[in-house]
N, C-alpha and C positions, 0 to 999 in steps of 0.2 A: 573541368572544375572551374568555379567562379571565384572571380578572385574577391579580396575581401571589400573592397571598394562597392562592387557590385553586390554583393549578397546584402551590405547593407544599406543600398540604395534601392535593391527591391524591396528589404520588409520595410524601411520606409515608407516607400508606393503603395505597398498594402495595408499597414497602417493604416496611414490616410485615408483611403479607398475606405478601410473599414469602417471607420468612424464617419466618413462619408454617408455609406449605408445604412449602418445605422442609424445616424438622422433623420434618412429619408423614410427610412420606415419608422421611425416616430414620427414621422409627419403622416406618412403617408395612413398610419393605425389613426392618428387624432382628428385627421379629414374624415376615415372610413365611418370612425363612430359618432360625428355631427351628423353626415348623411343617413345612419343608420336609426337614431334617436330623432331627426328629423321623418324620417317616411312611417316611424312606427305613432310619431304621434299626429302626422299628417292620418294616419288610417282611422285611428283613435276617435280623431276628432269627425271625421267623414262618418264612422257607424255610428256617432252620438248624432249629427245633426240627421242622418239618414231617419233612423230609429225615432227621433222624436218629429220629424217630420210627419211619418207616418201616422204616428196619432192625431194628425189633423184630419177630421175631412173636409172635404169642399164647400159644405154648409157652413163649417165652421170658417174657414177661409170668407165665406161672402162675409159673414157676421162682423169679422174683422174689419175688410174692407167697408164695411156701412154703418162703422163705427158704433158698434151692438155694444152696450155697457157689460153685460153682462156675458158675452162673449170675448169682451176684451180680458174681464175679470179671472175667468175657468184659464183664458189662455195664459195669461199671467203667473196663475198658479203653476200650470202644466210647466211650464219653462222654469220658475223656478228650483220644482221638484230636481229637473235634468240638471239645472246648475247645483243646488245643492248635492245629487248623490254622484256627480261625475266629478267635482272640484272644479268647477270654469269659472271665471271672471265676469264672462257675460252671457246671457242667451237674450237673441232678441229676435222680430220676427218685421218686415219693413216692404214696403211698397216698391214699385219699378220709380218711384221719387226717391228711393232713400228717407222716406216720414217713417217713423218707429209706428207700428200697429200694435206691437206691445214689448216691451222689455224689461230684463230681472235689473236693470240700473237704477240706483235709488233718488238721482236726479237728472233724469229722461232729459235730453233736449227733441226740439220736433223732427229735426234729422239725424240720420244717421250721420258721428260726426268721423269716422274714419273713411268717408267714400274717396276721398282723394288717395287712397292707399286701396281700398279696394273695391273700387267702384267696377273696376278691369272684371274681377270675377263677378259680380253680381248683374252687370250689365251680359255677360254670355248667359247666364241662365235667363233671364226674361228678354234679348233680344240677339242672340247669337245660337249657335247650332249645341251646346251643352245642353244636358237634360237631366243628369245627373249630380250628384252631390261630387263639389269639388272643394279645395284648399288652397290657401292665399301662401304668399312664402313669409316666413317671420317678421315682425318688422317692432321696429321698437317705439313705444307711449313711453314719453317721463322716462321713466330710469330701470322700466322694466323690459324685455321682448315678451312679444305678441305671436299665436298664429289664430288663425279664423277657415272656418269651413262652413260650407254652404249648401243647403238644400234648398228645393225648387217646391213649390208651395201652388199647388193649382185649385179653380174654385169651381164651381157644378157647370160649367163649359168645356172643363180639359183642359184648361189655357191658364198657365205659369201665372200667377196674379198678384203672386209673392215669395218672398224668398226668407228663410228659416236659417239663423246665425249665431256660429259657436264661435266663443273664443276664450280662449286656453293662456295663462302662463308658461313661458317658455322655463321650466323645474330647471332641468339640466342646464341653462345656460350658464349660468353661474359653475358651475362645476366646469363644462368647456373651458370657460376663461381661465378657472385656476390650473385647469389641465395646460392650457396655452401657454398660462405664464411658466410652469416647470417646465414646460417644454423647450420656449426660450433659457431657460439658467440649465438646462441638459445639453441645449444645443452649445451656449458660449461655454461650459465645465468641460465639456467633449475636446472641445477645438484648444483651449486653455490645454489642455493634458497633453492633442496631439502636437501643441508648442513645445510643452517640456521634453514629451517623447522623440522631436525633432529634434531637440539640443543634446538632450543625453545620447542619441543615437551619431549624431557630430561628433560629440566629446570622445565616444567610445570611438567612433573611425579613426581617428586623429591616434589617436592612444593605438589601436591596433594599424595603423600606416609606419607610427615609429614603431614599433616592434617589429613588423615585418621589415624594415630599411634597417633594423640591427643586425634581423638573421641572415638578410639579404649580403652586407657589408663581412657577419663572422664568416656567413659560407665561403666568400670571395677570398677574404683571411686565409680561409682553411685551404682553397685551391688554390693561392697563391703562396702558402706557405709550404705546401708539400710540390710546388713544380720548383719554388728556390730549392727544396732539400736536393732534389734530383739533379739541379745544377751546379748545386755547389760540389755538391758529390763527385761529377762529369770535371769541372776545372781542380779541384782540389787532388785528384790523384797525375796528372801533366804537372800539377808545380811540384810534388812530391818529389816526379821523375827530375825536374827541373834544377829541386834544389841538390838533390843527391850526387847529379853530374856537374854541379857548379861547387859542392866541396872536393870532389876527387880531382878536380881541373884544378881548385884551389892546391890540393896539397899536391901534386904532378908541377905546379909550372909557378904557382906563388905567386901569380900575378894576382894584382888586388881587384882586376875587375871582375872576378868569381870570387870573390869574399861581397860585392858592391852586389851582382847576383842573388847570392843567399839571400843579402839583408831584403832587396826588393821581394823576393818568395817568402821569406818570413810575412812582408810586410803585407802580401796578398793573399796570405794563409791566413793571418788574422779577420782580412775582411772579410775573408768566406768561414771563417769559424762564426763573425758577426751574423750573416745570412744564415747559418744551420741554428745559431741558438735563436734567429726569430721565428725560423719554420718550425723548431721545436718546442719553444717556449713562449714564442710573442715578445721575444727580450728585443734590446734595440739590436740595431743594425752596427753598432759599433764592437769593437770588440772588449772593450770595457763597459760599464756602465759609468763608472766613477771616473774623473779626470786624474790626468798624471803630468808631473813634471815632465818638461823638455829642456834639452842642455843647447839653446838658438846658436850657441857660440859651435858646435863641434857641428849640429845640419848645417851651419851655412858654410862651416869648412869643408862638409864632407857636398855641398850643392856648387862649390867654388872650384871642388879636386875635380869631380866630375864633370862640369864644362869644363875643364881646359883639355881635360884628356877628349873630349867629344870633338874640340873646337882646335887641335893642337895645330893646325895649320893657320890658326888664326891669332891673330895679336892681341889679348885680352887685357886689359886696365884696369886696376881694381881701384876705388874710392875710398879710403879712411872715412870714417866719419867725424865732423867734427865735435872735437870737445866741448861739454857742457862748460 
Protein backbone atom coordinates (compact mmCIF):
# COMPACT_ATOMS: atom_id res chain seq x y z
CA UNK A 1 0.00 0.00 0.00
CA UNK A 2 1.25 3.58 -0.83
CA UNK A 3 1.23 5.63 1.65
CA UNK A 4 -0.55 9.11 1.39
CA UNK A 5 2.51 11.14 0.69
CA UNK A 6 3.23 9.07 -2.20
CA UNK A 7 -0.14 8.54 -3.94
CA UNK A 8 -0.22 12.28 -4.00
CA UNK A 9 3.05 12.87 -5.35
CA UNK A 10 2.36 10.40 -8.09
CA UNK A 11 -0.96 11.95 -9.41
CA UNK A 12 0.94 15.14 -9.19
CA UNK A 13 3.69 13.51 -11.58
CA UNK A 14 1.00 12.57 -13.89
CA UNK A 15 -0.75 15.67 -13.69
CA UNK A 16 1.91 17.35 -14.94
CA UNK A 17 3.07 14.87 -17.28
CA UNK A 18 -0.41 15.17 -18.70
CA UNK A 19 -0.66 18.58 -19.27
CA UNK A 20 2.85 18.24 -20.54
CA UNK A 21 1.44 16.07 -23.41
CA UNK A 22 -1.09 17.60 -23.97
CA UNK A 23 0.87 20.60 -25.07
CA UNK A 24 2.81 18.70 -27.01
CA UNK A 25 0.35 17.41 -29.01
CA UNK A 26 -1.10 20.78 -29.67
CA UNK A 27 1.90 21.59 -30.87
CA UNK A 28 2.80 19.01 -32.19
CA UNK A 29 -1.31 18.91 -34.47
CA UNK A 30 -0.35 22.95 -35.24
CA UNK A 31 3.21 22.06 -36.82
CA UNK A 32 1.26 18.81 -38.49
CA UNK A 33 -1.27 21.02 -40.15
CA UNK A 34 1.33 24.07 -41.42
CA UNK A 35 3.16 21.27 -43.08
CA UNK A 36 0.05 19.64 -44.41
CA UNK A 37 -1.69 23.06 -45.86
CA UNK A 38 1.96 23.87 -46.91
CA UNK A 39 2.54 20.54 -49.45
CA UNK A 40 -1.20 20.61 -50.54
CA UNK A 41 -0.63 24.09 -51.81
CA UNK A 42 2.80 23.51 -52.73
CA UNK A 43 1.09 20.63 -55.28
CA UNK A 44 -1.68 23.15 -56.16
CA UNK A 45 0.53 25.52 -57.28
CA UNK A 46 3.03 22.88 -59.20
CA UNK A 47 -0.28 21.48 -61.41
CA UNK A 48 -1.29 25.16 -62.19
CA UNK A 49 2.17 26.32 -63.41
CA UNK A 50 2.55 22.66 -64.86
CA UNK A 51 -0.89 22.82 -66.78
CA UNK A 52 -0.44 26.28 -68.04
CA UNK A 53 3.04 25.69 -69.07
CA UNK A 54 1.92 23.28 -71.21
CA UNK A 55 -0.15 25.57 -73.29
CA UNK A 56 2.90 26.88 -74.63
CA UNK A 57 4.56 25.74 -77.43
CA UNK A 58 7.93 26.25 -78.42
CA UNK A 59 7.02 28.62 -81.25
CA UNK A 60 5.35 30.39 -78.96
CA UNK A 61 8.37 30.42 -76.62
CA UNK A 62 10.70 31.80 -79.48
CA UNK A 63 7.86 34.64 -80.22
CA UNK A 64 8.41 35.62 -76.67
CA UNK A 65 11.91 35.53 -76.58
CA UNK A 66 12.12 37.98 -80.01
CA UNK A 67 9.83 40.01 -78.43
CA UNK A 68 6.79 39.27 -80.91
CA UNK A 69 3.94 42.00 -80.09
CA UNK A 70 1.59 39.92 -80.56
CA UNK A 71 2.76 36.98 -79.03
CA UNK A 72 3.60 38.87 -76.14
CA UNK A 73 -0.19 39.90 -76.19
CA UNK A 74 -2.08 36.11 -76.55
CA UNK A 75 0.54 35.25 -73.84
CA UNK A 76 -0.57 37.75 -71.67
CA UNK A 77 -4.01 37.08 -71.93
CA UNK A 78 -3.31 33.17 -71.43
CA UNK A 79 -1.65 34.00 -68.08
CA UNK A 80 -4.17 36.12 -67.12
CA UNK A 81 -7.11 33.70 -67.74
CA UNK A 82 -4.87 31.19 -65.16
CA UNK A 83 -4.62 34.12 -62.57
CA UNK A 84 -8.06 34.96 -62.74
CA UNK A 85 -9.71 31.29 -62.53
CA UNK A 86 -7.04 29.91 -60.07
CA UNK A 87 -7.02 33.16 -57.62
CA UNK A 88 -3.15 33.94 -57.81
CA UNK A 89 -1.38 37.17 -57.18
CA UNK A 90 0.75 36.76 -60.07
CA UNK A 91 1.56 34.80 -63.13
CA UNK A 92 4.38 35.79 -65.07
CA UNK A 93 6.69 34.17 -67.58
CA UNK A 94 10.92 35.53 -67.49
CA UNK A 95 13.99 34.77 -69.15
CA UNK A 96 17.48 32.88 -67.60
CA UNK A 97 18.02 37.16 -66.91
CA UNK A 98 15.08 37.19 -64.68
CA UNK A 99 13.45 40.17 -67.64
CA UNK A 100 9.60 39.65 -67.41
CA UNK A 101 8.63 38.17 -71.29
CA UNK A 102 5.21 38.71 -70.08
CA UNK A 103 3.20 39.26 -66.80
CA UNK A 104 -0.54 39.65 -65.30
CA UNK A 105 1.31 42.61 -63.02
CA UNK A 106 -0.31 45.89 -63.61
CA UNK A 107 2.97 47.70 -63.20
CA UNK A 108 5.73 45.31 -64.76
CA UNK A 109 9.21 46.44 -63.86
CA UNK A 110 11.96 44.95 -66.52
CA UNK A 111 12.96 42.28 -63.94
CA UNK A 112 11.91 39.94 -62.09
CA UNK A 113 11.98 41.65 -58.75
CA UNK A 114 11.67 38.70 -56.21
CA UNK A 115 14.99 36.82 -57.63
CA UNK A 116 17.00 37.45 -54.71
CA UNK A 117 14.36 35.18 -52.89
CA UNK A 118 13.98 32.95 -55.78
CA UNK A 119 16.57 33.13 -58.10
CA UNK A 120 17.82 29.41 -56.13
CA UNK A 121 14.86 27.83 -57.84
CA UNK A 122 14.76 29.39 -61.30
CA UNK A 123 18.29 29.21 -61.76
CA UNK A 124 18.14 24.83 -61.34
CA UNK A 125 15.60 24.76 -63.93
CA UNK A 126 17.65 26.69 -66.76
CA UNK A 127 21.14 25.80 -65.40
CA UNK A 128 20.98 22.94 -62.92
CA UNK A 129 19.88 19.25 -63.26
CA UNK A 130 15.68 20.13 -62.34
CA UNK A 131 13.47 19.66 -65.28
CA UNK A 132 10.50 19.60 -63.83
CA UNK A 133 8.08 22.02 -62.24
CA UNK A 134 9.03 22.87 -58.65
CA UNK A 135 8.11 25.31 -55.55
CA UNK A 136 9.93 27.90 -53.62
CA UNK A 137 9.21 27.80 -49.53
CA UNK A 138 6.85 30.75 -48.36
CA UNK A 139 8.29 33.88 -47.87
CA UNK A 140 6.81 37.20 -47.00
CA UNK A 141 6.30 40.75 -49.62
CA UNK A 142 4.98 43.83 -47.29
CA UNK A 143 2.70 42.32 -44.89
CA UNK A 144 1.51 39.36 -46.85
CA UNK A 145 3.29 35.61 -47.25
CA UNK A 146 4.06 34.39 -50.64
CA UNK A 147 4.63 30.92 -52.19
CA UNK A 148 5.88 30.65 -56.00
CA UNK A 149 6.19 27.46 -58.35
CA UNK A 150 7.91 27.04 -61.44
CA UNK A 151 7.69 25.47 -64.72
CA UNK A 152 10.38 25.10 -67.21
CA UNK A 153 9.52 26.64 -70.68
CA UNK A 154 11.64 25.31 -73.76
CA UNK A 155 11.60 26.71 -77.37
CA UNK A 156 11.79 24.69 -81.04
CA UNK A 157 15.51 23.34 -79.88
CA UNK A 158 14.46 21.43 -76.67
CA UNK A 159 16.49 23.70 -74.61
CA UNK A 160 14.81 25.40 -71.30
CA UNK A 161 14.68 29.03 -72.68
CA UNK A 162 12.24 30.13 -69.99
CA UNK A 163 10.69 29.63 -67.17
CA UNK A 164 6.71 29.99 -66.27
CA UNK A 165 5.70 31.46 -62.53
CA UNK A 166 2.92 31.20 -60.15
CA UNK A 167 2.53 32.85 -57.21
CA UNK A 168 -0.22 32.40 -54.71
CA UNK A 169 -1.41 34.12 -51.26
CA UNK A 170 -0.53 32.30 -48.52
CA UNK A 171 -5.00 32.03 -47.36
CA UNK A 172 -4.34 30.09 -44.35
CA UNK A 173 -1.55 31.94 -42.87
CA UNK A 174 -3.53 34.24 -40.99
CA UNK A 175 -5.54 31.51 -39.51
CA UNK A 176 -2.06 29.66 -38.46
CA UNK A 177 -1.11 32.73 -36.53
CA UNK A 178 -4.51 32.91 -34.79
CA UNK A 179 -4.28 29.27 -34.31
CA UNK A 180 -0.59 30.11 -32.85
CA UNK A 181 -1.82 32.68 -30.80
CA UNK A 182 -4.63 30.31 -28.91
CA UNK A 183 -2.11 28.11 -28.75
CA UNK A 184 0.15 30.27 -26.79
CA UNK A 185 -3.01 31.35 -24.11
CA UNK A 186 -3.90 27.11 -24.03
CA UNK A 187 -0.34 26.63 -23.35
CA UNK A 188 0.11 29.43 -20.43
CA UNK A 189 -4.17 28.44 -19.18
CA UNK A 190 -2.70 24.67 -19.10
CA UNK A 191 0.38 25.50 -16.97
CA UNK A 192 -1.61 28.47 -14.77
CA UNK A 193 -4.23 25.35 -13.81
CA UNK A 194 -1.46 22.89 -13.41
CA UNK A 195 -0.13 25.82 -10.73
CA UNK A 196 -3.35 25.80 -8.96
CA UNK A 197 -3.62 22.06 -9.24
CA UNK A 198 -0.11 21.86 -7.56
CA UNK A 199 -1.40 24.04 -4.65
CA UNK A 200 -4.61 22.47 -4.01
CA UNK A 201 -3.00 19.09 -4.22
CA UNK A 202 -0.22 20.56 -1.23
CA UNK A 203 -3.05 22.04 0.55
CA UNK A 204 -5.01 18.73 0.51
CA UNK A 205 -1.35 16.67 1.51
CA UNK A 206 -0.88 18.91 4.44
CA UNK A 207 -4.70 18.46 5.39
CA UNK A 208 -4.44 14.50 5.01
CA UNK A 209 -0.58 14.41 6.77
CA UNK A 210 -2.54 16.03 9.90
CA UNK A 211 -5.28 13.60 9.83
CA UNK A 212 -3.24 10.76 9.50
CA UNK A 213 -0.54 12.06 12.60
CA UNK A 214 -4.21 12.28 14.50
CA UNK A 215 -5.04 8.75 13.77
CA UNK A 216 -1.50 7.79 14.11
CA UNK A 217 -1.30 9.61 17.83
CA UNK A 218 -5.41 8.19 18.72
CA UNK A 219 -4.14 4.58 17.77
CA UNK A 220 -1.03 5.02 20.05
CA UNK A 221 -3.74 6.47 22.61
CA UNK A 222 -5.74 3.46 22.16
CA UNK A 223 -2.57 0.90 22.57
CA UNK A 224 -1.22 2.79 25.15
CA UNK A 225 -4.40 3.04 27.08
CA UNK A 226 -5.40 -0.54 27.15
CA UNK A 227 -1.50 -1.85 28.06
CA UNK A 228 -1.95 0.90 31.19
CA UNK A 229 -5.44 -0.97 31.74
CA UNK A 230 -3.54 -4.31 32.00
CA UNK A 231 -1.05 -2.76 34.34
CA UNK A 232 -2.91 -1.23 36.44
CA UNK A 233 -4.99 -4.11 36.83
CA UNK A 234 -1.58 -6.52 37.55
CA UNK A 235 -0.41 -3.73 40.46
CA UNK A 236 -3.71 -2.94 41.75
CA UNK A 237 -4.67 -6.43 43.09
CA UNK A 238 -0.82 -6.85 45.24
CA UNK A 239 -1.92 -3.42 46.94
CA UNK A 240 -5.33 -4.89 47.57
CA UNK A 241 -3.23 -7.89 49.24
CA UNK A 242 -1.06 -5.18 50.73
CA UNK A 243 -3.62 -3.11 52.10
CA UNK A 244 -5.70 -5.96 53.59
CA UNK A 245 -2.65 -7.34 55.65
CA UNK A 246 -1.61 -3.95 56.82
CA UNK A 247 -5.23 -3.45 58.44
CA UNK A 248 -5.23 -6.99 60.13
CA UNK A 249 -1.46 -6.16 61.31
CA UNK A 250 -3.06 -2.72 62.29
CA UNK A 251 -5.75 -4.31 64.54
CA UNK A 252 -3.27 -7.58 65.87
CA UNK A 253 -0.43 -5.29 67.20
CA UNK A 254 -1.67 -1.33 66.86
CA UNK A 255 1.28 -0.33 65.78
CA UNK A 256 0.84 2.78 63.72
CA UNK A 257 3.23 1.88 60.95
CA UNK A 258 0.25 -0.33 59.41
CA UNK A 259 -2.18 2.43 59.67
CA UNK A 260 1.06 4.72 57.87
CA UNK A 261 0.88 1.39 55.32
CA UNK A 262 -2.85 1.58 54.51
CA UNK A 263 -2.64 5.37 53.97
CA UNK A 264 0.37 4.91 51.31
CA UNK A 265 -1.99 1.91 49.53
CA UNK A 266 -4.80 4.12 49.49
CA UNK A 267 -2.53 6.57 48.18
CA UNK A 268 -1.36 4.28 45.17
CA UNK A 269 -4.77 2.92 44.63
CA UNK A 270 -5.87 6.30 43.73
CA UNK A 271 -2.97 6.65 41.19
CA UNK A 272 -3.84 3.58 39.55
CA UNK A 273 -7.59 4.18 39.60
CA UNK A 274 -5.92 7.76 37.78
CA UNK A 275 -4.34 5.26 35.02
CA UNK A 276 -7.64 2.98 34.64
CA UNK A 277 -10.04 6.02 34.26
CA UNK A 278 -7.47 7.33 31.41
CA UNK A 279 -7.28 3.96 29.72
CA UNK A 280 -10.83 4.04 29.95
CA UNK A 281 -12.01 7.26 29.44
CA UNK A 282 -8.92 9.65 28.26
CA UNK A 283 -9.66 11.29 31.75
CA UNK A 284 -6.35 12.73 33.53
CA UNK A 285 -4.02 10.84 35.20
CA UNK A 286 -4.94 12.24 38.36
CA UNK A 287 -7.33 10.88 40.59
CA UNK A 288 -9.40 13.83 40.70
CA UNK A 289 -9.90 16.14 38.14
CA UNK A 290 -10.93 18.99 40.43
CA UNK A 291 -8.34 20.32 43.16
CA UNK A 292 -8.84 19.58 46.86
CA UNK A 293 -7.79 21.16 49.98
CA UNK A 294 -4.88 19.92 52.01
CA UNK A 295 -4.48 20.31 55.88
CA UNK A 296 0.11 21.26 55.32
CA UNK A 297 -0.08 21.41 58.97
CA UNK A 298 -1.03 17.39 59.85
CA UNK A 299 1.43 16.16 56.13
CA UNK A 300 4.21 17.85 57.64
CA UNK A 301 3.37 16.27 61.04
CA UNK A 302 2.48 13.10 59.75
CA UNK A 303 6.28 13.60 57.04
CA UNK A 304 8.10 14.72 60.73
CA UNK A 305 6.49 11.40 62.64
CA UNK A 306 7.76 9.28 59.88
CA UNK A 307 11.43 10.45 59.65
CA UNK A 308 12.06 10.06 63.22
CA UNK A 309 10.73 6.66 63.40
CA UNK A 310 13.00 5.92 60.05
CA UNK A 311 15.78 7.91 61.42
CA UNK A 312 15.42 6.81 65.40
CA UNK A 313 18.98 6.27 65.81
CA UNK A 314 19.58 9.51 64.56
CA UNK A 315 19.43 13.00 66.45
CA UNK A 316 16.90 15.09 64.59
CA UNK A 317 16.35 19.01 65.04
CA UNK A 318 13.44 20.42 64.08
CA UNK A 319 13.29 24.49 63.12
CA UNK A 320 10.18 26.72 64.26
CA UNK A 321 9.65 29.08 61.70
CA UNK A 322 9.91 32.49 62.19
CA UNK A 323 7.31 34.75 63.09
CA UNK A 324 5.80 37.12 60.52
Amino acid sequence: MLSGTRKFAYLAVFTLLLILLVNLAWWFHYGTTGELLEEELSRRLVSIARTAGASFSPEAVDLLLEDDAIAYLAAVNDLETVRANDSLSEVFIIDENYHYLATTALLPDTSYFLSSLNGVYIDSLFFGEATAALTSRSYQSGRIYLKSAFAPLVDSRGIIAAVLGVEASVDYYDAMLELRQNLYLATGLSLLGGLVLGLVFLALQRRINAAEQRLYLAETHAHLGRMVAVVAHEVRNPLMIIRASAERLARKTGREEAAYVVEEVDRLNEIVTGYLDFARSGGSLLAGDSPEDIDLGALCRAAMKHLEERESDQKIEWLEPASP
